[in-house]
C-alpha positions in Angstrom: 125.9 185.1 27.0 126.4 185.0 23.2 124.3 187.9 21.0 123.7 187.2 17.3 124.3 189.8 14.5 120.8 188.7 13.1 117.6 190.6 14.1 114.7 193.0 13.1 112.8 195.4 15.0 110.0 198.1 14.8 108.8 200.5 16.5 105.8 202.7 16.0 104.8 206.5 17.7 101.5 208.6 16.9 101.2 212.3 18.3 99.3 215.2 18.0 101.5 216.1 15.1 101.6 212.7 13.4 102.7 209.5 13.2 106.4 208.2 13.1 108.1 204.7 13.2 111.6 203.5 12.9 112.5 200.0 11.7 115.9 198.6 12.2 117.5 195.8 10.9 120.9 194.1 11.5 123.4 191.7 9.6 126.5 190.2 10.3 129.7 192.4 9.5 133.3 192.4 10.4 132.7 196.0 12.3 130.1 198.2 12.5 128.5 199.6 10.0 125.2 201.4 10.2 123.0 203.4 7.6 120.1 205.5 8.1 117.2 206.6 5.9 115.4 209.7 6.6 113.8 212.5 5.7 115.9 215.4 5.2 114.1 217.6 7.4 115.5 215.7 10.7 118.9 214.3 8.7 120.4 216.4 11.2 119.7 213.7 13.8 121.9 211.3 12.1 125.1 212.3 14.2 123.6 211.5 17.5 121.2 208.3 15.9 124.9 206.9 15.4 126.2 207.6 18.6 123.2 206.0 20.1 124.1 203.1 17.9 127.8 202.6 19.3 126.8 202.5 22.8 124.3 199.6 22.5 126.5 197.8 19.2 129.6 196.7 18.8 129.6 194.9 15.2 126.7 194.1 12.6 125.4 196.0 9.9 122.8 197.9 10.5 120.1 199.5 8.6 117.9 202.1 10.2 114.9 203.9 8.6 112.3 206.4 9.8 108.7 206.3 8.2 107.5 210.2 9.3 104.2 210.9 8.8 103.5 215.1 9.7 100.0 216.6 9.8 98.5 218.9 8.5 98.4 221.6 12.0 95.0 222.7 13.4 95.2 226.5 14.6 94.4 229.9 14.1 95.3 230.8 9.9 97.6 233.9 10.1 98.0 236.2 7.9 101.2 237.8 6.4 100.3 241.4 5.6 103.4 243.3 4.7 104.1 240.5 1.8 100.6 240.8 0.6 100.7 244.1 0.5 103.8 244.0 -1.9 102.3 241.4 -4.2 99.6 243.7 -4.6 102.0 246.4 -5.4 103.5 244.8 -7.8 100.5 243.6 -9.1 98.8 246.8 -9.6 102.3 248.0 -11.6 102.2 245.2 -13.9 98.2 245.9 -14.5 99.6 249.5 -15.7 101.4 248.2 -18.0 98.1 245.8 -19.4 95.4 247.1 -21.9 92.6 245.2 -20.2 93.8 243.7 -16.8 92.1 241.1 -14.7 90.9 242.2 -11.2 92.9 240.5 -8.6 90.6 238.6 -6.5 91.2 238.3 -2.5 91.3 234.6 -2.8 94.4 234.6 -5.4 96.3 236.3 -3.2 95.8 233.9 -0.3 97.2 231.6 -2.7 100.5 232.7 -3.4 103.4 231.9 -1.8 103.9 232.9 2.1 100.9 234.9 2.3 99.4 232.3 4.8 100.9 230.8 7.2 99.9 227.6 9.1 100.7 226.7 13.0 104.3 225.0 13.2 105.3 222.4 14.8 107.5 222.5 17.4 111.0 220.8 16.1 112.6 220.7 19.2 109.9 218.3 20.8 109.6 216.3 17.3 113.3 215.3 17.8 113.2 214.4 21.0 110.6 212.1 20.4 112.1 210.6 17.2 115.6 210.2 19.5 113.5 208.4 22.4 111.5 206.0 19.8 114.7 205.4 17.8 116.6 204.3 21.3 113.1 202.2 22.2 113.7 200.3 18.7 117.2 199.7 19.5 116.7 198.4 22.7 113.9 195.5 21.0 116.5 195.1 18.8 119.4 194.2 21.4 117.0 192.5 22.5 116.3 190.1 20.2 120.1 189.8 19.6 120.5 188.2 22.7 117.6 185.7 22.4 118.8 184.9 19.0 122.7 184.9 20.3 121.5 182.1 23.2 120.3 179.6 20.8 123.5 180.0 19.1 125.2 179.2 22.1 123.1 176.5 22.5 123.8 175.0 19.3 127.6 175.6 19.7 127.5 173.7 23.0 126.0 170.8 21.6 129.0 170.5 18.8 131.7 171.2 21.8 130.0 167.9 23.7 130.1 166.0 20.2 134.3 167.1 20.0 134.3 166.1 23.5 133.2 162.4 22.9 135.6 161.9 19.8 138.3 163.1 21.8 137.4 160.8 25.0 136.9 158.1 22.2 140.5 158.4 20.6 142.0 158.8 23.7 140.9 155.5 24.7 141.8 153.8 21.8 145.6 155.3 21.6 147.2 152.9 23.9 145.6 149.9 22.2 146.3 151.7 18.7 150.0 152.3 19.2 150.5 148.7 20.4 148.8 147.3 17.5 151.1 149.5 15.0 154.1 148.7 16.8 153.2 144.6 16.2 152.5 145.4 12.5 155.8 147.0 12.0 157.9 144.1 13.9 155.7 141.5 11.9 156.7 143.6 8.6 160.3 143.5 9.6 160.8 139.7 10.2 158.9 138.9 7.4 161.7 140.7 5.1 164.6 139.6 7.3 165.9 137.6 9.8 168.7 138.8 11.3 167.2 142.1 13.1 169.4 144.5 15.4 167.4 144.7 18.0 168.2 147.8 19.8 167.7 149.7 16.0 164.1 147.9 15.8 163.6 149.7 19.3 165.1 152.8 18.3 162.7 153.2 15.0 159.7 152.1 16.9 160.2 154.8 19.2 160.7 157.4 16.5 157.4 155.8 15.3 155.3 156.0 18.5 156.7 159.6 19.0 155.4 161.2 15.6 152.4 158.9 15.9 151.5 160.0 19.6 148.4 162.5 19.7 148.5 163.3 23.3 149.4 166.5 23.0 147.3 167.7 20.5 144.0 166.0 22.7 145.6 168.3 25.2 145.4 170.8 23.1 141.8 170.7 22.1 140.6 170.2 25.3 142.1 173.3 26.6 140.3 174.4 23.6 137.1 173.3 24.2 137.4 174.7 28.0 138.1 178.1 26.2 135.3 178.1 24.2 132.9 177.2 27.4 134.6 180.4 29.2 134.5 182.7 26.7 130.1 181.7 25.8 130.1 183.5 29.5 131.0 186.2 29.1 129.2 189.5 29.3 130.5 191.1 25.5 131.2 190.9 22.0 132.9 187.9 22.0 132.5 186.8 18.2 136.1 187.1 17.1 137.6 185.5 19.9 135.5 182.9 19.1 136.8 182.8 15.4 140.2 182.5 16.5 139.5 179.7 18.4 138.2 177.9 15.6 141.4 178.5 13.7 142.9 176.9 16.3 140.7 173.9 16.8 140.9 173.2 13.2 144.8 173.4 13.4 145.2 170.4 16.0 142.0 168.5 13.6 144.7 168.8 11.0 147.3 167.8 12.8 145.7 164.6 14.4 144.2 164.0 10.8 147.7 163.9 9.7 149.2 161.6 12.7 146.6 159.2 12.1 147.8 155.5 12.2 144.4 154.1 11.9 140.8 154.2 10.6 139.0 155.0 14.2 141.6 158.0 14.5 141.3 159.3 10.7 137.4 159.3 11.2 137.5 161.3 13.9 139.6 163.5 12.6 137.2 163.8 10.2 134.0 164.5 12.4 136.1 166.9 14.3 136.5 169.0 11.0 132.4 169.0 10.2 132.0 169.7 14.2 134.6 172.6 14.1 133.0 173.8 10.4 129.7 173.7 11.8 130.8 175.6 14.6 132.3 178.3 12.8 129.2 179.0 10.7 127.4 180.0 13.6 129.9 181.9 15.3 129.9 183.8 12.1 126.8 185.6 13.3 127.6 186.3 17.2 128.6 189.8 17.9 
């Protein structure tokens, strides 16, 4: 089963510290290649967020970012007395040193820096919930790679049937194209002259059905096609063996475009090639 490259996902958390969500969203890419956006306070995450990433993805590129939202903690206010006792220290030096100082008020000192502190969070529990809500999201989101991914194989099994029937239909017209060449030619040939060596006539028709015979590159792209069946079944990134195969199926298009004796052969040719393309624009986006 096919996944796509292509999907979005979010995924929301609120606890008694606050709220967080991560939203993810992934691209097609050559490799992998994620990026995260975060606040700095948990940036150390990002090591193990990635390795998280590599186990569930194999190519796509991937943007991650967290929305955290912290709280202002309920609690008992604590006070820290041995640094408020050296601001006022050095306050009452300074106030020495002044004709006419101010009275430093209790609540001023409250406000200056580390005096109070608030209840903490715990960090260890905040990243262990940010690491199980990021692995949630990326679960949705390999998720909806794989519905996505199905209809793509869908859609690429409706262009194999379409190569299928131009092939079946070339095939049976070969025999009565080659015959109708081989008459042409002869007709061409007594029309110019008369005395014909026979056994040369046969030897050039020959030469002529050989390089005009596309039984081998039918062959060809119906072991192709068979491929390309297998390989939709199987359980892993399969997007660049898929691409190769299009290479490949596009090589024999060329070469039966260019063995063509006829207008029903060049034409399928042709709709092989939009089949193949069309193909290959979706396989751009499976994993």
């Amino acid at each position: 089963m096919p996944s796509s490259m292509t999907a979005f996902a979010r995924h929301s958390i609120e606890c008694h510290w606050g709220t967080a969500a991560w939203e993810i969203r992934s691209v097609n890419h050559r490799y992998l290649e994620t990026g995260f956006r975060m606040p700095e306070t948990v940036r150390d995450l990002e090591a193990t967020l990635r390795e998280l990433t590599r186990k569930h993805l194999q190519r796509g590129k991937v943007d991650c970012t967290l929305q955290l939202n912290i709280a202002k903690q309920s609690g008992e206010v604590a006070i820290n007395q041995p640094l408020a006792e050296q601001y006022i220290t050095a306050s009452e030096q300074l106030a020495r040193l002044m004709a006419d100082p101010a009275k430093i008020s209790p609540l001023d000192i409250l406000r200056w820096p580390g005096v109070l502190s608030e209840p903490e969070i715990d960090r260890e529990e905040l990243k262990n919930t940010l690491l199980r809500l990021f692995e949630e999201t990326l679960d949705q989101l390999v998720e909806g790679r794989r519905r996505e991914g199905g209809k793509l194989g869908e859609l690429v099994e409706q262009r194999l049937d379409g190569i299928a029937v131009q092939l079946a239909t070339v095939r049976s017209r070969l025999p009565e194209l080659l015959a109708a060449q081989r008459q042409k030619l002869i007709d061409r040939l007594r029309e110019v002259s008369t005395d014909l060596d026979q056994n040369r006539l046969e030897q050039e028709l020959v030469l002529i059905a050989q390089r005009a015979d596309v039984d081998e590159e039918l062959d060809r792209l119906d072991t192709h096609l068979g491929e390309i069946r297998r390989v939709l079944q199987r359980q892993e990134p399969i997007g660049r063996r898929l691409d190769f195969l299009m290479q490949e199926l596009n090589r024999e298009a060329n070469t039966l475009s260019s063995k063509s004796i006829a207008t029903d052969t060049t034409n399928a040719a042709v709709e092989l090639k939009v089949l193949i393309e069309q193909m290959r624009e979706q396989i751009q986006n499976i994993e």
